[in-house]
Structures are given as structure tokens and as C-alpha cells.
Residue frames as a rotation matrix with the C-alpha (Angstrom) as fourth column:
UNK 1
-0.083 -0.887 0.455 94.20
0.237 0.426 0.873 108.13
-0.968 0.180 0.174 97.59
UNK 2
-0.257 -0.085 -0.963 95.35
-0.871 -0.411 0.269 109.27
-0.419 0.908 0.031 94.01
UNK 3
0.601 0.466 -0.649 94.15
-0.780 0.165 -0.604 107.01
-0.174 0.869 0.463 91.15
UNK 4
0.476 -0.714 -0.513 96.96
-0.522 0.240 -0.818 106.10
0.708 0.657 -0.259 90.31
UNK 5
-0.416 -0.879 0.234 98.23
-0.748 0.185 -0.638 104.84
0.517 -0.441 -0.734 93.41
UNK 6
0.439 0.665 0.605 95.08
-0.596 0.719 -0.358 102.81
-0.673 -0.203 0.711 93.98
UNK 7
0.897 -0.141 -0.419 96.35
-0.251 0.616 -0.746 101.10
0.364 0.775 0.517 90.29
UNK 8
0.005 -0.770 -0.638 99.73
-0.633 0.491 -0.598 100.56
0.774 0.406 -0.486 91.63
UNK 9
-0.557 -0.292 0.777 98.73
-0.830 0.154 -0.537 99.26
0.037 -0.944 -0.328 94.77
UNK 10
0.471 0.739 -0.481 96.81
-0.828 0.183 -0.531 96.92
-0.305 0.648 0.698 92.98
UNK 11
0.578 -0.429 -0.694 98.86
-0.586 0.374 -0.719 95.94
0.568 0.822 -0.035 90.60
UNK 12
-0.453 -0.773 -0.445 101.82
-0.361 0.615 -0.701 94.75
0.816 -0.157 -0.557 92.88
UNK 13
0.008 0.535 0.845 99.32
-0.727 0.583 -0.362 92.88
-0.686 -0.612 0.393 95.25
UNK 14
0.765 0.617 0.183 98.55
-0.455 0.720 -0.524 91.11
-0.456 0.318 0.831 92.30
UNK 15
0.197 -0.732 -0.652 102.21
-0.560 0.462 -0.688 90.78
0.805 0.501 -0.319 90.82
UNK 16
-0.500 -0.378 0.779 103.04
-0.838 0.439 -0.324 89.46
-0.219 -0.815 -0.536 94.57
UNK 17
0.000 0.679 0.734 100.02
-0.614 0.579 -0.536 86.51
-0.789 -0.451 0.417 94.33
UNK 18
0.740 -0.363 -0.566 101.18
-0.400 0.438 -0.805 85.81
0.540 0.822 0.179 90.15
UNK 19
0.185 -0.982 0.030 104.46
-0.752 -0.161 -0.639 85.55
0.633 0.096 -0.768 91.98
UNK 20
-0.595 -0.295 0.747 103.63
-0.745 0.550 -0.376 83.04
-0.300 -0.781 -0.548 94.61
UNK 21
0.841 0.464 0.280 101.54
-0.292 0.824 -0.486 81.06
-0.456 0.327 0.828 92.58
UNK 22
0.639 -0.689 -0.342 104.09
-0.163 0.314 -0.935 80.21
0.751 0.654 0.088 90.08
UNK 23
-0.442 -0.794 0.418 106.54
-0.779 0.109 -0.617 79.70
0.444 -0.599 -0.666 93.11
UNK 24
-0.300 0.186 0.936 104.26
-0.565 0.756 -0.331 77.04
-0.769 -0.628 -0.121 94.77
UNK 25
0.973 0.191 0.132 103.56
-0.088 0.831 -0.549 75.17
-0.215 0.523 0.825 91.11
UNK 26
0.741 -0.627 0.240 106.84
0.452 0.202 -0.869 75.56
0.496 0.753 0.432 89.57
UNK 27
0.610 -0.697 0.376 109.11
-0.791 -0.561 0.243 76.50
0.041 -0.446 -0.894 92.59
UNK 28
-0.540 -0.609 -0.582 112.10
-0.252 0.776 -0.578 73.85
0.803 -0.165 -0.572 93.59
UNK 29
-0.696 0.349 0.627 109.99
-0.621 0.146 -0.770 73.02
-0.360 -0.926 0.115 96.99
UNK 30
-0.833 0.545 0.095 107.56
0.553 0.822 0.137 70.00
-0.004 0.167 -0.986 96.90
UNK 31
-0.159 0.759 0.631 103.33
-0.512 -0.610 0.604 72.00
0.844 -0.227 0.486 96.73
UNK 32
0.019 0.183 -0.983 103.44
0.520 0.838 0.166 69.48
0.854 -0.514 -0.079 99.76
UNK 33
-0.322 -0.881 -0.346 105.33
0.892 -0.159 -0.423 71.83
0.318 -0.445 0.837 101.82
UNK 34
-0.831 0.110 0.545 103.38
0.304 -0.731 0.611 74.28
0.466 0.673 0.574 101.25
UNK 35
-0.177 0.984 -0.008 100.02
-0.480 -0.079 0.874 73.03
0.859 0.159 0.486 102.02
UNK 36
0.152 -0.196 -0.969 101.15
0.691 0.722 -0.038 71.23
0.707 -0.664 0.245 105.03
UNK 37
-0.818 -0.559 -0.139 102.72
0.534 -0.647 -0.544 74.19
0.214 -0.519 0.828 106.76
UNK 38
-0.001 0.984 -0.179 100.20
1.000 0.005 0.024 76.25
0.024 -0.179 -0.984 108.74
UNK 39
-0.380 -0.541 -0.750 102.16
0.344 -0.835 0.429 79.48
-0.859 -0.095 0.503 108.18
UNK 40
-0.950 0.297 0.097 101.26
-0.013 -0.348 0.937 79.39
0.312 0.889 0.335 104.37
UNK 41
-0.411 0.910 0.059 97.67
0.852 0.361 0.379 78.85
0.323 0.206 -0.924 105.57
UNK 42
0.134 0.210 -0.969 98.00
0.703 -0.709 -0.057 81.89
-0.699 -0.673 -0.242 107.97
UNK 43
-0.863 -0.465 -0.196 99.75
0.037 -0.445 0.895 83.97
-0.503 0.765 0.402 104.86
UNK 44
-0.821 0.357 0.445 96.97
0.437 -0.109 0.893 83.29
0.367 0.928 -0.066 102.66
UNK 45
0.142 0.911 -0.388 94.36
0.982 -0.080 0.171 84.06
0.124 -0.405 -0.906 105.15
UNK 46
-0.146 -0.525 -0.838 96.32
0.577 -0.734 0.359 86.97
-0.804 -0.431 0.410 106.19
UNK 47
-0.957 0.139 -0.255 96.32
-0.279 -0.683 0.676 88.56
-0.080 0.718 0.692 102.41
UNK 48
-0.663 0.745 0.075 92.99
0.649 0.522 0.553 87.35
0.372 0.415 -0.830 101.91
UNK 49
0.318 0.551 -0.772 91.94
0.889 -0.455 0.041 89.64
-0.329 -0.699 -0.635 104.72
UNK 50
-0.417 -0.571 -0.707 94.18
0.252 -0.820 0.514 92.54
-0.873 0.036 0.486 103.64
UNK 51
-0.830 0.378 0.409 92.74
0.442 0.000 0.897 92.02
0.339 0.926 -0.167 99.86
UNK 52
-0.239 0.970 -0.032 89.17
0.857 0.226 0.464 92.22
0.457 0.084 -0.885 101.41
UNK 53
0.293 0.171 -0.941 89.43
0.662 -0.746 0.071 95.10
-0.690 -0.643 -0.332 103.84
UNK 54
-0.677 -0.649 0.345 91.11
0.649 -0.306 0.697 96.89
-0.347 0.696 0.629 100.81
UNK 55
-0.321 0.775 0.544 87.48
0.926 0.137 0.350 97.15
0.197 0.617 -0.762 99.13
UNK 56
0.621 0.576 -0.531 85.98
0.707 -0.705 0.061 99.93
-0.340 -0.413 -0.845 101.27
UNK 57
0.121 -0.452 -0.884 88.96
-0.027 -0.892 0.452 102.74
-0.992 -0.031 -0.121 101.11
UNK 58
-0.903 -0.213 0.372 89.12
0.367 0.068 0.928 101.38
-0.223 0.975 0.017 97.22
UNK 59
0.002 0.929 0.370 85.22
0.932 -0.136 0.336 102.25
0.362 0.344 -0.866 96.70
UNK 60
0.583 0.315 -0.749 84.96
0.741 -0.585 0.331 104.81
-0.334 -0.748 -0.574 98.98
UNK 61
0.013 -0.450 -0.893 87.73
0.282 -0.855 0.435 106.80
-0.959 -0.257 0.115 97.67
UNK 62
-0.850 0.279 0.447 86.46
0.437 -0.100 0.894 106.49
0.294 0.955 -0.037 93.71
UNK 63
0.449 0.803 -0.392 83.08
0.888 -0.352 0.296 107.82
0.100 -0.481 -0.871 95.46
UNK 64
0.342 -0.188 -0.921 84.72
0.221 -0.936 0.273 111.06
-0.913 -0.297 -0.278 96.88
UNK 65
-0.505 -0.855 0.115 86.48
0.436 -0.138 0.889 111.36
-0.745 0.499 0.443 93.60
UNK 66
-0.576 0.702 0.419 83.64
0.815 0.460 0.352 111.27
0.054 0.544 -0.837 92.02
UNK 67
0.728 0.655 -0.202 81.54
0.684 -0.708 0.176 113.94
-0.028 -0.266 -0.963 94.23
UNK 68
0.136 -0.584 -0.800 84.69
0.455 -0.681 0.575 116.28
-0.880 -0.442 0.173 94.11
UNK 69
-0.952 -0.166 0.257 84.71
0.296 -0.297 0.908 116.23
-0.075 0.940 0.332 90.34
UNK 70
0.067 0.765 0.641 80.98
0.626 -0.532 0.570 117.90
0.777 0.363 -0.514 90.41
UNK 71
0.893 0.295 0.340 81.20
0.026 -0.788 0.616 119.89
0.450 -0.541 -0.711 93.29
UNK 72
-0.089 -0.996 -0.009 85.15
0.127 -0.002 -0.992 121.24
0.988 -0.090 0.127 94.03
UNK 73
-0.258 -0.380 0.888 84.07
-0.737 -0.517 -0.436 122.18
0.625 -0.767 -0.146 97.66
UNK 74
0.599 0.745 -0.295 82.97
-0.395 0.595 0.700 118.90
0.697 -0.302 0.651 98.31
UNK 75
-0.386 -0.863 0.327 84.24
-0.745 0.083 -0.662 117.37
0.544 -0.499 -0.675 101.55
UNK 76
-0.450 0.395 -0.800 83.88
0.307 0.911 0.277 113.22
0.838 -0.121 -0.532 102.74
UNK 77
0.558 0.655 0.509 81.51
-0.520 -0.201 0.830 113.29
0.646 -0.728 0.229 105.70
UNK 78
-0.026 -0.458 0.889 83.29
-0.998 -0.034 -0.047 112.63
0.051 -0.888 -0.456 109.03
UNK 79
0.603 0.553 0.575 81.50
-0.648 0.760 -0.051 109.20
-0.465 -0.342 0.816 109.58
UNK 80
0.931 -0.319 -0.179 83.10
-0.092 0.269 -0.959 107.96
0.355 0.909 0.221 105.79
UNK 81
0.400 -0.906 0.137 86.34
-0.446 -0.323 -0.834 109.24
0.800 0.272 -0.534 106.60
UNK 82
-0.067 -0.288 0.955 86.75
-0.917 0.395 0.055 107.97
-0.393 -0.872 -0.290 110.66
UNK 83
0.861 0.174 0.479 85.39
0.084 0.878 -0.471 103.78
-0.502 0.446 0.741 108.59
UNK 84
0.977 -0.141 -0.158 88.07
-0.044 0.595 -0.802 104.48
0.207 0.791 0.576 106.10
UNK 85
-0.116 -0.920 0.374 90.90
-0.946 -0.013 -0.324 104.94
0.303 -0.391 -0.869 108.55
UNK 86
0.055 0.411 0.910 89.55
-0.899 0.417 -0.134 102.07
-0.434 -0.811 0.393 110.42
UNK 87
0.865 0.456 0.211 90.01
-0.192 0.689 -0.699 100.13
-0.464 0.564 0.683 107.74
UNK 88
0.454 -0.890 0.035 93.51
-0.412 -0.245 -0.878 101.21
0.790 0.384 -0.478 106.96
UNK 89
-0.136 -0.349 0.927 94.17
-0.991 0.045 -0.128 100.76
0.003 -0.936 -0.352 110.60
UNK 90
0.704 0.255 0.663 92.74
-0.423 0.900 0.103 97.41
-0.571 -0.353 0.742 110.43
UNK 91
0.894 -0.443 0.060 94.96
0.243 0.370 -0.897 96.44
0.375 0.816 0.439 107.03
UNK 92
-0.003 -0.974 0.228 98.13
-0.554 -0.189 -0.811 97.83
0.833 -0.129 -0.539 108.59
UNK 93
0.170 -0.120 0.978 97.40
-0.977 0.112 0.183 95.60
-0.132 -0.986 -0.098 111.81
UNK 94
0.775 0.266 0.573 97.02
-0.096 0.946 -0.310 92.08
-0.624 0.185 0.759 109.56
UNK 95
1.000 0.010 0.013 99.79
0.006 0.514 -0.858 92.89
-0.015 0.858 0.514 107.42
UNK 96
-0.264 -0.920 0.290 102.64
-0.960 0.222 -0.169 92.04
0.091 -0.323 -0.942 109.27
UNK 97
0.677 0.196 0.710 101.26
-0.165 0.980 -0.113 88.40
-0.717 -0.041 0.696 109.29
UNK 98
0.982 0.003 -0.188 101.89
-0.171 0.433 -0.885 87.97
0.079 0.901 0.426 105.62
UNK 99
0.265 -0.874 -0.408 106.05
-0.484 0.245 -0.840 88.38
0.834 0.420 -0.358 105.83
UNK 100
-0.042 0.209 0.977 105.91
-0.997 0.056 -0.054 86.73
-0.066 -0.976 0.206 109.38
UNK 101
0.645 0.756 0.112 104.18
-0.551 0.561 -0.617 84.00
-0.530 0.336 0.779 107.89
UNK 102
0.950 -0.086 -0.301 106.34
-0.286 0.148 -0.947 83.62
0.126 0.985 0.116 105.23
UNK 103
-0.038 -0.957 0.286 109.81
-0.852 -0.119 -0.509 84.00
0.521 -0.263 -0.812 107.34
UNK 104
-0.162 0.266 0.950 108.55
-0.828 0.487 -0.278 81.13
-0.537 -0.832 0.142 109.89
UNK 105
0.914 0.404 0.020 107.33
-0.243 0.587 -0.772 78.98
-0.324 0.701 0.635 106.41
UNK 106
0.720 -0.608 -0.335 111.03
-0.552 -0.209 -0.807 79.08
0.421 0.766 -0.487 104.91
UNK 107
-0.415 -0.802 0.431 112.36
-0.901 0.297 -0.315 77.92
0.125 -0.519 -0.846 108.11
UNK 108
-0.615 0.078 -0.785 110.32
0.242 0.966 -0.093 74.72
0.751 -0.247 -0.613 108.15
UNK 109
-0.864 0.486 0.135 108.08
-0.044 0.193 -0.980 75.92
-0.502 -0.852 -0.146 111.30
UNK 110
-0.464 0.722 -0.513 104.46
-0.795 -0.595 -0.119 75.29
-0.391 0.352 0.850 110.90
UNK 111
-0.755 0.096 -0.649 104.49
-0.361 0.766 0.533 71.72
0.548 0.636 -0.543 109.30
UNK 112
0.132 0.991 -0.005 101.45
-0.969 0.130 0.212 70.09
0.210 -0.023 0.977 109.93
């Protein structure tokens, strides 16, 4: 992945989590609601997991960057590259939870 698109993909993870904090202190909804509701618990677990699996293809692809800027013919070993799909694969399988989550929370399902 380009640089840069590691930084925005970043970034609006983290504007999303600025954005739902400030919505569970200072939204119109009680923080009751919130914490009660096992949907928001699944959500957070859900990005929590997406956040964490993130790590590898984020390291891993500052690593190849890295060996490609000393040696242009440099290509990821097979092993690397089959882990950091797997990891993509795994993040694209958990992150339909998060708006799931969230659609199922809005309606009230989930209370505790």
C-alpha cells in the first residue's frame, strides 16, 4: 500500500472513533444506551479487531518499502505476502460487523 494511503486510512479510522466518542459523551442519547446495548459492545470489539489486524499489512508494508528503497529489484517473499492477504481477508470479514452493529444499535435491538 502507498504511504499515503496507509496515512489516510489511518486518519479516518481515527476521525470515525473522535467521532463516536464525542457522539456517546455529548450526543442527544443517554451514555446509558450505549453501554447497555450489546451491539455497541460488538461494534467496539469489532473495530478493535479491525484496528489490531491492521498492524501486520501496516508494518509489513513500511518493511517492503523499506527493502525496495535499497534494492529496486527487491520482491516480498511469498510467505509475507500470502500472511498479508490473510490479514486483509481477515479485516474485510470483521468489518461488516461495525455498520451492522451500529444499524441494529439505532434501532434499540441489543439492550441489555
Amino acid at each position: 500500500m502507498h504511504p499515503l494511503h496507509d496515512a489516510l486510512y489511518g486518519a479516518s479510522a481515527g476521525i470515525v472513533v473522535i467521532a463516536g466518542l464525542a457522539r456517546l459523551l455529548f450526543g442527544a442519547v443517554p451514555i446509558d444506551f450505549y453501554l447497555g446495548n450489546a451491539f455497541f459492545w460488538t461494534k467496539m470489539g469489532a473495530l478493535a479487531t479491525v484496528a489490531a489486524i491492521s498492524l501486520l499489512p501496516t508494518i509489513q508494508g513500511i518493511r517492503w518499502r523499506r527493502a525496495l528503497g535499497s534494492d529496486p529489484s527487491f520482491l516480498p517473499p511469498m510467505t509475507e505476502a500470502n500472511r498479508v492477504r490473510r490479514a486483509l481477508a481477515a479485516q474485510l470479514a470483521v468489518l461488516p460487523l461495525i455498520p451492522v452493529s451500529a444499524a441494529f444499535m439505532a434501532r434499540g435491538i441489543g439492550t441489555l
